[in-house]
ROZADREN-583518 format. One line per field, with one value per residue (C-alpha): residue in one letter; x, y, z; residue number from 0. Coordinates in Angstrom, 1 decimal, decimal comma. Layout:
! ROZADREN-583518
aa = (A_...)
X = (X_...)
Y = (Y_...)
Z = (Z_...)
i = (NUM_...)
This chain:
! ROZADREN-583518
aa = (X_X_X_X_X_X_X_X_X_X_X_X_X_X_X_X_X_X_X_X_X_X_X_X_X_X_X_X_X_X_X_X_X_X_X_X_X_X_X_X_X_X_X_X_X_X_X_X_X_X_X_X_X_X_X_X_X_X_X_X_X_X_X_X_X_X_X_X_X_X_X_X_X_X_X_X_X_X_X_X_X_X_X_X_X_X_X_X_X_X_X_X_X_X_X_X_X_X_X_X_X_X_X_X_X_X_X_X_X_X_X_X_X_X_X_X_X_X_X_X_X_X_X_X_X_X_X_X_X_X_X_X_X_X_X_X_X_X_X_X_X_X_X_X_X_X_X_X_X_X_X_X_X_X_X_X_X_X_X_X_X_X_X_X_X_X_X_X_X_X_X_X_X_X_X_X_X_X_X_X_X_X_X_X_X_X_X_X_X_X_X_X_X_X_X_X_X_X_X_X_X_X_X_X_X_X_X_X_X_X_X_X_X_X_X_X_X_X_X_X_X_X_X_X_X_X_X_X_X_X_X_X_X_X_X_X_X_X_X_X_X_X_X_X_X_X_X_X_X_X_X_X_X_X_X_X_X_X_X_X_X_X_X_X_X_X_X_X_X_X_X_X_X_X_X_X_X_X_X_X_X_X_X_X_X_X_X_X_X_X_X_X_X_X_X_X_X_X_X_X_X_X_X_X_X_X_X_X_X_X_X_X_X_X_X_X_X_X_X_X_X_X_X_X_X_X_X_X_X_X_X_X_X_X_X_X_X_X_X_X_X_X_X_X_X_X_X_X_X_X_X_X_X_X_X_X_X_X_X_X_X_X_X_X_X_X_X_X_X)
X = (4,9_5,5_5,6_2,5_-0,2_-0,7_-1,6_2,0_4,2_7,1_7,8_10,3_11,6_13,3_16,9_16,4_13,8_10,8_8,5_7,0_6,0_3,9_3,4_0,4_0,3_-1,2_-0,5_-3,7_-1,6_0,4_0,1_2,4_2,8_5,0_6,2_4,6_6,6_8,9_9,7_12,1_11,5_7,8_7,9_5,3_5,6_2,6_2,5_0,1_-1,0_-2,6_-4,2_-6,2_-9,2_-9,5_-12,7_-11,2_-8,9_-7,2_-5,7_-3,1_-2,1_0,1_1,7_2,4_4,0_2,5_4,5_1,7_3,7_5,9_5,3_3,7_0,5_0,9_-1,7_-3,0_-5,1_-6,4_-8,2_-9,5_-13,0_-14,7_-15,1_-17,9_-18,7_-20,9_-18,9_-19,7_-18,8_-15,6_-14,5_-15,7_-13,6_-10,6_-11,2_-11,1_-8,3_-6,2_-7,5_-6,7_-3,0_-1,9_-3,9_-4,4_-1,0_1,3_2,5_0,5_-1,9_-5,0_-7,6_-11,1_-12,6_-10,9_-12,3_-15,3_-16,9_-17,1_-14,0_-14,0_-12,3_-8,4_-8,2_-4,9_-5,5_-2,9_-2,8_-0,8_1,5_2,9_6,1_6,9_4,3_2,7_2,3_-0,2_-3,1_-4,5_-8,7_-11,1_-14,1_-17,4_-20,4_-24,4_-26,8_-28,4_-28,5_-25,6_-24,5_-25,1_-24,4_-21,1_-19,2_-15,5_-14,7_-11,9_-9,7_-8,7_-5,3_-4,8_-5,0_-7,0_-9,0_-9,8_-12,0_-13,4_-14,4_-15,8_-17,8_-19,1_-18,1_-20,3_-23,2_-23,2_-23,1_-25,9_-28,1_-27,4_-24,4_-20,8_-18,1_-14,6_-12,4_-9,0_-6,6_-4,4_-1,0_0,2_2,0_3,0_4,5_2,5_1,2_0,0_-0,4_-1,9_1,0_2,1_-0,2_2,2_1,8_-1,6_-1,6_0,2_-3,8_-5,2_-5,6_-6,5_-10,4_-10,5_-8,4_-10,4_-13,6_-11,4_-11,0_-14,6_-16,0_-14,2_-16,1_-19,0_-21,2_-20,8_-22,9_-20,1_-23,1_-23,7_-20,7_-20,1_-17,3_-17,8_-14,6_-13,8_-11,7_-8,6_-10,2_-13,3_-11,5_-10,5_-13,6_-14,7_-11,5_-11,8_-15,5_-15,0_-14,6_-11,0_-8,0_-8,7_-12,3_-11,8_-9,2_-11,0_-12,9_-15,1_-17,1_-18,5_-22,2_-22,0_-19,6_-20,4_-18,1_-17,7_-16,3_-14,0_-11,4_-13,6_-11,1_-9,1_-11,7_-13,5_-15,3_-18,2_-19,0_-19,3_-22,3_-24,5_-22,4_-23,7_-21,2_-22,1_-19,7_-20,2_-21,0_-18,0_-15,8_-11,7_-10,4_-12,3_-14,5_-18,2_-17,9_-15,5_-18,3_-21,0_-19,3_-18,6_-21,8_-23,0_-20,4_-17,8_-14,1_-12,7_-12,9_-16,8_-16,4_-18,3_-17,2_-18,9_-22,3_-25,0_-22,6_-22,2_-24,0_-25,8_-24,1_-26,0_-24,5_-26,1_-24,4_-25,2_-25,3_-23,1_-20,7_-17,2_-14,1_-14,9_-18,4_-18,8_-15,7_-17,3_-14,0_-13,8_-16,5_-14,3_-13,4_-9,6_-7,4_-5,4_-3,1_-4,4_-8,2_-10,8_-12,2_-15,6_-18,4_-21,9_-24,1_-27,4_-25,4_-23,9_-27,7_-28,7_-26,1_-26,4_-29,7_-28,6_-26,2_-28,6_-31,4_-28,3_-27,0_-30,3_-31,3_-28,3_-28,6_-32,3_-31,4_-29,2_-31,2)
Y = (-6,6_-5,0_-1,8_-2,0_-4,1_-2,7_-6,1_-7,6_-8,1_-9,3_-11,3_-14,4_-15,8_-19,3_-19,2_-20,8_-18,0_-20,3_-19,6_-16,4_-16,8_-14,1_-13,3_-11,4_-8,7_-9,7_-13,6_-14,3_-16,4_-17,0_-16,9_-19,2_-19,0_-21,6_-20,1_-21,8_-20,1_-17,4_-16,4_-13,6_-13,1_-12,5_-10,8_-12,7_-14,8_-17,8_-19,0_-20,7_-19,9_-20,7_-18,6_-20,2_-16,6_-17,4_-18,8_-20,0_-23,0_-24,2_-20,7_-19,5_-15,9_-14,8_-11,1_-10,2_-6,5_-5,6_-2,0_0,5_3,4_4,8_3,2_-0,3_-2,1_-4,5_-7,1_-9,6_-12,5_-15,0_-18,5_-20,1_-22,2_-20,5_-22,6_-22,8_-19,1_-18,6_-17,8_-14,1_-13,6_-15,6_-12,9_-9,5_-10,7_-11,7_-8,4_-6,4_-8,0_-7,8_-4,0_-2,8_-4,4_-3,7_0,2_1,8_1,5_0,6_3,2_1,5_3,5_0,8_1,7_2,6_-0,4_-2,2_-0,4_-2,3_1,1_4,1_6,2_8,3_11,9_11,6_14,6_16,2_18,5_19,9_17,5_17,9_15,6_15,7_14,7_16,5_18,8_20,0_17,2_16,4_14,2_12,2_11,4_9,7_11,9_11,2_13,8_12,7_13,1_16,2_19,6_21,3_22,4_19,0_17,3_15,5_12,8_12,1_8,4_6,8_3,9_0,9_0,1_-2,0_0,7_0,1_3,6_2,6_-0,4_1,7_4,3_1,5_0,0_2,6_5,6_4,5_3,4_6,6_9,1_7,3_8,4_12,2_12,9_13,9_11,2_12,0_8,7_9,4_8,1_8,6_6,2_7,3_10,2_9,1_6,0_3,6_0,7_-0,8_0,9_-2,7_-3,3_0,0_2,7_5,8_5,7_6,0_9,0_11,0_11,0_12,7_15,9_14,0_14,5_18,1_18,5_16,8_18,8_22,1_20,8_20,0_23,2_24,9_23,0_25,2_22,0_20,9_22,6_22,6_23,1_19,0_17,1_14,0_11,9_8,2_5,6_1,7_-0,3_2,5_4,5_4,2_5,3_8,1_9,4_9,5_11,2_14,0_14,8_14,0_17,1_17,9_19,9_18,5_19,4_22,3_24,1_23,5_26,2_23,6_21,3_17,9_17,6_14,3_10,9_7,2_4,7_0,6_-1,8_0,9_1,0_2,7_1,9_4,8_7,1_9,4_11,6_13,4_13,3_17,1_15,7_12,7_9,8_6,4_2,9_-0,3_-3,2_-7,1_-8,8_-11,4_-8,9_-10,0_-7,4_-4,2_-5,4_-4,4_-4,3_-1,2_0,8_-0,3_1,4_4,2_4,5_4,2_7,0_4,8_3,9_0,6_0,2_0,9_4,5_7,7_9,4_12,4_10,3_12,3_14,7_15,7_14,6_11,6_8,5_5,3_1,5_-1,2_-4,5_-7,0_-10,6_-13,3_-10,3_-10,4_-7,4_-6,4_-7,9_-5,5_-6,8_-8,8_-10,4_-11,7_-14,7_-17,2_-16,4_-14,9_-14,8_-11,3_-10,5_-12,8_-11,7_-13,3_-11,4_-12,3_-10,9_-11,1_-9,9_-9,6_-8,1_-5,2_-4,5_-4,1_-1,4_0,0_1,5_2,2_4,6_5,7_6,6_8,1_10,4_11,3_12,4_14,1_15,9_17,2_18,3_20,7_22,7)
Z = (-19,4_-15,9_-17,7_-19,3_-17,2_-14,2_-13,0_-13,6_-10,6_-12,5_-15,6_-16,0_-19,5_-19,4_-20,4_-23,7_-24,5_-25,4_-22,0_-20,2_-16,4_-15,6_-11,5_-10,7_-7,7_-4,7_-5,1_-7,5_-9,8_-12,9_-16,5_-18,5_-22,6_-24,4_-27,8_-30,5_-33,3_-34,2_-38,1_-38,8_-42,2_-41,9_-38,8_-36,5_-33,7_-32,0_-28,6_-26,2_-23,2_-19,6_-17,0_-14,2_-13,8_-17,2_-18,3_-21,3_-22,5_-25,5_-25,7_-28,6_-30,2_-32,9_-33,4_-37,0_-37,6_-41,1_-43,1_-43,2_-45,0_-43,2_-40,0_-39,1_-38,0_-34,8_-35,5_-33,0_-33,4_-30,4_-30,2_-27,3_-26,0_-23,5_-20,3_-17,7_-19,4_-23,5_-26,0_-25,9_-22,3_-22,7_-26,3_-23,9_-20,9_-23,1_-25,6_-22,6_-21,2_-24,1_-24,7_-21,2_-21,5_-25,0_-25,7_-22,4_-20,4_-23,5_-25,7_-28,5_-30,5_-30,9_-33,7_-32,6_-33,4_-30,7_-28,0_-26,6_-25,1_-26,3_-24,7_-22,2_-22,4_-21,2_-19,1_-17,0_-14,1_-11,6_-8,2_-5,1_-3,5_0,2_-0,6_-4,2_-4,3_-8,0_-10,4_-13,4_-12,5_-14,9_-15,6_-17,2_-18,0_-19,0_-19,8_-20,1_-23,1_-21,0_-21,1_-18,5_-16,2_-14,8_-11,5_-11,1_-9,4_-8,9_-9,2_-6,9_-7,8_-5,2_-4,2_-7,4_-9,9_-13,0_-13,2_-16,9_-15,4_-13,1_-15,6_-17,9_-15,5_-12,8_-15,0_-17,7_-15,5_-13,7_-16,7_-18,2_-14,5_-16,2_-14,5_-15,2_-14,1_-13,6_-12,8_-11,1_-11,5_-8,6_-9,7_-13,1_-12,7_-9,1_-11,2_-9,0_-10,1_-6,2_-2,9_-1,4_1,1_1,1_3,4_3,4_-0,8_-0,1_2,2_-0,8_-2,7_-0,2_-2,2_-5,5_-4,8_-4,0_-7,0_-9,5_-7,7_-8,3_-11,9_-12,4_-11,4_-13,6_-16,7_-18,3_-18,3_-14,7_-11,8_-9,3_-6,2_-7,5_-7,2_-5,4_-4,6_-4,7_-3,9_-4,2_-1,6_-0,6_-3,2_-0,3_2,5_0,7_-0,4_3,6_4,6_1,9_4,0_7,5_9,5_9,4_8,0_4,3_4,2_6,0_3,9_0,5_-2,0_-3,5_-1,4_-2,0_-1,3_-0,5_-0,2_-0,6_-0,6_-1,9_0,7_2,7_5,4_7,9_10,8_9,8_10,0_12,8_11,6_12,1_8,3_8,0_4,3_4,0_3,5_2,1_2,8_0,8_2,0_2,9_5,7_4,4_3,8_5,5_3,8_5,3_7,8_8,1_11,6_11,4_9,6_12,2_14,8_12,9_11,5_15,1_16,4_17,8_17,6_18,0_21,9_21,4_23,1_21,9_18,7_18,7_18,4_16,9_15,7_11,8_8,8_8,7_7,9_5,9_6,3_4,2_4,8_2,4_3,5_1,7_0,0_-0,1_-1,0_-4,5_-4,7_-8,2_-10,0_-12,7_-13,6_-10,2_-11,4_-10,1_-6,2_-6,2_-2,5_-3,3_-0,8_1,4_1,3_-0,6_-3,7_-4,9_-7,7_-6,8_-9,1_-7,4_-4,7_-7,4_-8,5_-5,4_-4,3_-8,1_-7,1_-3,8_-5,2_-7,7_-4,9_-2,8_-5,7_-6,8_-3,0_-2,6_-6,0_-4,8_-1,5_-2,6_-4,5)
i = (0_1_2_3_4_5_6_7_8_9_10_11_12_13_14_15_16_17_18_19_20_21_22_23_24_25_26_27_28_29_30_31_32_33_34_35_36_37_38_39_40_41_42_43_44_45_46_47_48_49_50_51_52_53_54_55_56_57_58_59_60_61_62_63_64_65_66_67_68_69_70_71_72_73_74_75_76_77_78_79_80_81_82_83_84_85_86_87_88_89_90_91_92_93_94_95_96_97_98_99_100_101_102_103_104_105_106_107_108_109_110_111_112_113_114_115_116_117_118_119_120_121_122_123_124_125_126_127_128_129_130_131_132_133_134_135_136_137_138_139_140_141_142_143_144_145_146_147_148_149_150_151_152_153_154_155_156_157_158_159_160_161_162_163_164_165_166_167_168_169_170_171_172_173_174_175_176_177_178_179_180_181_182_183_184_185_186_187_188_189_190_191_192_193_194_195_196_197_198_199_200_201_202_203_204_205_206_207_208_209_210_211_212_213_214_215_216_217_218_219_220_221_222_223_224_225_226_227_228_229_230_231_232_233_234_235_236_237_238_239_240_241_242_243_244_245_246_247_248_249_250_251_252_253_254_255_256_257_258_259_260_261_262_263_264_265_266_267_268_269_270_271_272_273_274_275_276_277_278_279_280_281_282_283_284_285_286_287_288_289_290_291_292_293_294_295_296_297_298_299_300_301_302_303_304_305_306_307_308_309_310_311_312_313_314_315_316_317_318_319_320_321_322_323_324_325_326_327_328_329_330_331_332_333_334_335_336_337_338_339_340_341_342_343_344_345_346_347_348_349_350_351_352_353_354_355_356_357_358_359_360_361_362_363_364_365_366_367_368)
């Protein structure tokens, strides 16, 4: 399990074999199943099962392995009433639970039916790291029912992983605005799984943006004068640190037109922002507070001094009132505390900075003609 959900900490069986304890990262909670049954012959195995974030109870599976020729068919099968949720939402949040565990980060081979979007284009570009240098970077890349060369943006994952999610949710959106999307993902070959508590892991993706850019304007249908590089979270701060004036920026072929980024650690930054810049976070934010991107917004570090006010490219700050950390996490219905910060999805609020970013990437995209 801790192999192949990135969302497992670690994963306890009882001595007598008959119950799984599953630990979450970042303290969100457990998931217990109770084996039901287990039959040798036939090759299947039921259990039941409890998860709190859930919205579902009264939940039970069963695994069959079925010969297919020369090889076999893993079938899985899953009951369960949806709770405080229709019966709809409940199947899409537990089918794309089930999806993202068994068929993205398991060596299973799921059969296209399964997927509940269409997929995106599994990509590998060369990266950079500061400690081993050269590696293979993974992405997840998207193109729009236009005619190329089109404009383009690099997506950038949080600290918890899950580029896939990312891809399904902001990738998709995105490409279907007419624009390229290429989701990062910055952990995989790095054999990461969660850089929350751990800030010098971080610093190793530093390159990862200019090298998807680099990567992207090489593509025939990708106007590499259009691309922009939008981040979540960690993923946030680094899509402000691959742009503020510095040796990063400075050093790169390709250049990003412009940078935006969802509930970021703007503490760590200085700036100036050497291309327009757009920052959607929440006024209830714990986790990276808003008040960190006022003052750099307004050209100040954290003792409320000058920092090179007026300087650079113009920087954009919507706060929304009533937000928390990953206010665009629809599976965050029910509040979460991960490590130690509250985690919250507010729809209204995830329209609203939807066409935010839409009006931003559509602005940028003009003015760089």
């Amino acid at each position: 399990m801790t192999a192949w959900d990135p969302a497992v900490e670690r994963c306890d069986l009882s001595e007598d074999g008959k119950q799984r304890t599953i630990l979450f990262f970042g303290g969100i909670g457990r998931a217990v199943a109770v084996l039901e049954h287990w039959d040798n012959s036939n090759r299947s195995f039921s259990w039941t099962s409890s998860f709190a974030l859930a919205p579902v109870s009264n939940s039970r599976a069963r695994v069959s392995v079925i010969a297919d020729g020369q090889t076999s068919i893993l079938k899985l099968t899953a009951s369960y009433e949806a709770k405080g949720v229709s019966d709809a939402e409940a199947k899409k949040i537990i089918d794309g639970a089930i999806y993202r565990g068994l068929c993205l980060s398991s060596p299973l081979r799921c059969s296209d039916d399964q997927r509940p979007l269409t997929p995106a284009e599994v990509v590998e570009f060369e990266g950079l790291s500061i400690t081993s240098g050269r590696l293979a970077l993974r992405g997840y890349l998207r193109r729009p029912d236009t005619a190329g060369p089109s404009p383009a943006v690099v997506l950038l994952h949080g600290c918890g992983g899950f580029p896939e999610a990312l891809d399904e949710n902001w990738g998709v959106r995105i490409a279907s605005w007419g624009y390229v999307t290429l989701t990062v993902d910055s952990f995989g070959s790095r054999g990461l799984k969660n850089t929350c508590g751990r800030s010098a892991a971080a610093a190793d993706t530093a390159f990862d943006p200019y090298q998807a850019l680099k990567f992207l304007a090489k593509q025939q249908f990708v106007d590499p004068q259009r691309v922009i590089v939008v981040g979540f979270s960690q993923g946030g701060w680094l899509s402000l640190s691959s742009v503020e004036r510095g040796p990063i920026e400075s050093v790169a072929d390709n250049k990003f037109i412009a940078a935006a980024a969802f509930y970021p650690v703007c503490r760590a930054i200085k700036g100036p922002m050497t291309v327009p810049t757009l920052i959607l976070t929440g006024e209830s934010d714990d986790w990276t507070p808003a008040d960190a991107c006022r003052k750099l917004a307004n050209g100040e570090d954290e003792l409320g001094m000058s920092r090179q006010k007026g300087e650079g490219a113009p920087i954009r700050l919507i706060v929304y009132p009533n937000a928390y950390h990953g206010f665009d996490l629809s599976n965050l219905r029910e509040p979460v505390t991960y490590f130690g910060h509250h985690q919250e999805y507010n729809k209204e609020v995830t329209d609203q900075a939807s066409e935010a970013l839409r009006e931003f990437l559509k602005s940028a995209v003009q003015g760089s003609r």
